[in-house]
N, C-alpha and C positions, 0 to 999 in steps of 0.2 A: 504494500500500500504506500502509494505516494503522499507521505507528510503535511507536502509544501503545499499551500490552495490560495485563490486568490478569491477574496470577500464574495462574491455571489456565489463560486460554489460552495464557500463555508458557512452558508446562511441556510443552500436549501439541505444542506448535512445537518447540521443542529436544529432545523425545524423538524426535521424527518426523526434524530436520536430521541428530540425531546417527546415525541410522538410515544414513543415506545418508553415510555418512563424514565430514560438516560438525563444523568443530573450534568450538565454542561458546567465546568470548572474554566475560570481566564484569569493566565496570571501572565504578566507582560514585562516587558525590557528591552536592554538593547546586548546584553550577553556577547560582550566585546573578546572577552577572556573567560572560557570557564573553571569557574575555581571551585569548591569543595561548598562553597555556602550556595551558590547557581545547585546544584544538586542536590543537595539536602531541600531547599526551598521546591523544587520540580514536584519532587517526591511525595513531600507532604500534600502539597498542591493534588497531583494523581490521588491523595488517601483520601482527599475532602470530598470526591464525588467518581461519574463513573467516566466522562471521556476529558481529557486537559487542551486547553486550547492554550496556546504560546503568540502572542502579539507580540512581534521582533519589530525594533526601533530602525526604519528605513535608514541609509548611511547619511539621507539630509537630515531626518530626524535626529539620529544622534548627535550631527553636527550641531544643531537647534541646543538640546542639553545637555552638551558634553563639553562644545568648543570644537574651532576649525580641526583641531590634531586628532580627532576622533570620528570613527572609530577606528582602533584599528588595522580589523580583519572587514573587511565589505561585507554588505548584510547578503549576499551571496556562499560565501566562506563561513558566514555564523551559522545561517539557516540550515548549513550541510552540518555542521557540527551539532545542531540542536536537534537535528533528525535522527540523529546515531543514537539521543538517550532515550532509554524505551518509556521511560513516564509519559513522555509528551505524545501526544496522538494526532494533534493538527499546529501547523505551525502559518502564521498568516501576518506579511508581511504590511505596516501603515508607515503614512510618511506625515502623522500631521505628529504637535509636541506634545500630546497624549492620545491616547488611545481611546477614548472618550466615542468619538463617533464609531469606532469599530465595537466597541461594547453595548453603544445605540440598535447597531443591527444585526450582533448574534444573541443579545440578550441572554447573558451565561447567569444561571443560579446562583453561585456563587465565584468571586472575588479574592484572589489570594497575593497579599503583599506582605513585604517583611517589616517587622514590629518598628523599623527606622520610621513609618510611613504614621505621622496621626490617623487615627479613622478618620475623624473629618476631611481630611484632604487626597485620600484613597478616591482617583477618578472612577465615575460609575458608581458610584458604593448605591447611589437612588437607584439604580436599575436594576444590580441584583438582588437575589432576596437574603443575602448573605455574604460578608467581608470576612474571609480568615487572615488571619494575621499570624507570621512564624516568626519564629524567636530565630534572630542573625545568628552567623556564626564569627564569633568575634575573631579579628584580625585577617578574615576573607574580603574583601572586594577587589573590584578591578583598578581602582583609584591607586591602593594602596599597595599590588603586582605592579602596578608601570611603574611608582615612586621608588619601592624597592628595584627594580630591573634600571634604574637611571643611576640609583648610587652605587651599586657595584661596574655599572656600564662606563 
């Protein structure tokens, strides 16, 4: 099964799963580098319902909240790498600076960000009917791999 889909066939998928009972899971990013906390957060994400949808940060996109030097692997290069871990089931590329409109039209049950995020500012959080929040893993991000890989570099 091919991963990667682009929004209209990811809509009549998740119309059709949610038809048969399937609890539609979206948790999103721009998954530049993956590191040990990107995995652990997938994971959980998969345990909260039955299929996980992955919104990957277009490369303008991340540009948008990352800075011009970002991302970066191309969201070409991530999408392939995010398709290899078996939690994720659909992966569906946006290019705006959140993901706001793509969770307008798959309308996923539940919402999974990491406890960095307030609820209140979790985009979507009014659509679905449920926000899970995972506990980080301290000392993972990708912020904090490129700073270290600068000072040994």
């Amino acid at each position: 099964m091919k991963k990667n889909k682009d929004i209209s066939s990811l809509k009549k998928i998740t119309l059709s799963l949610k038809k048969q009972g399937k609890k539609i899971v979206f948790a999103n990013g721009c998954f530049d580098l993956i590191h040990p906390g990107h995995i652990k957060i997938l994971k959980k994400a998969k345990e909260s319902g039955d299929i996980l949808i992955v919104g990957l940060n277009s490369d303008e996109s991340v540009k948008i909240n990352k800075g011009k030097k970002r991302p970066l692997l191309n969201q070409k290069a991530r999408a392939t790498v995010l398709s290899a871990i078996q939690y994720i089931d659909y992966i569906v590329i946006f290019d705006q600076k959140t993901p706001y409109e793509l969770i307008k039209k798959l309308r996923p049950d539940i919402l999974v960000k990491g406890q960095d995020w307030p609820k209140n500012q979790v985009v979507g959080r009014k659509i679905a009917k449920k926000v899970v929040q995972i506990k980080m893993s301290p000392g993972y991000s990708t912020t904090n791999i490129i700073n270290k890989i600068k000072k040994y570099g």
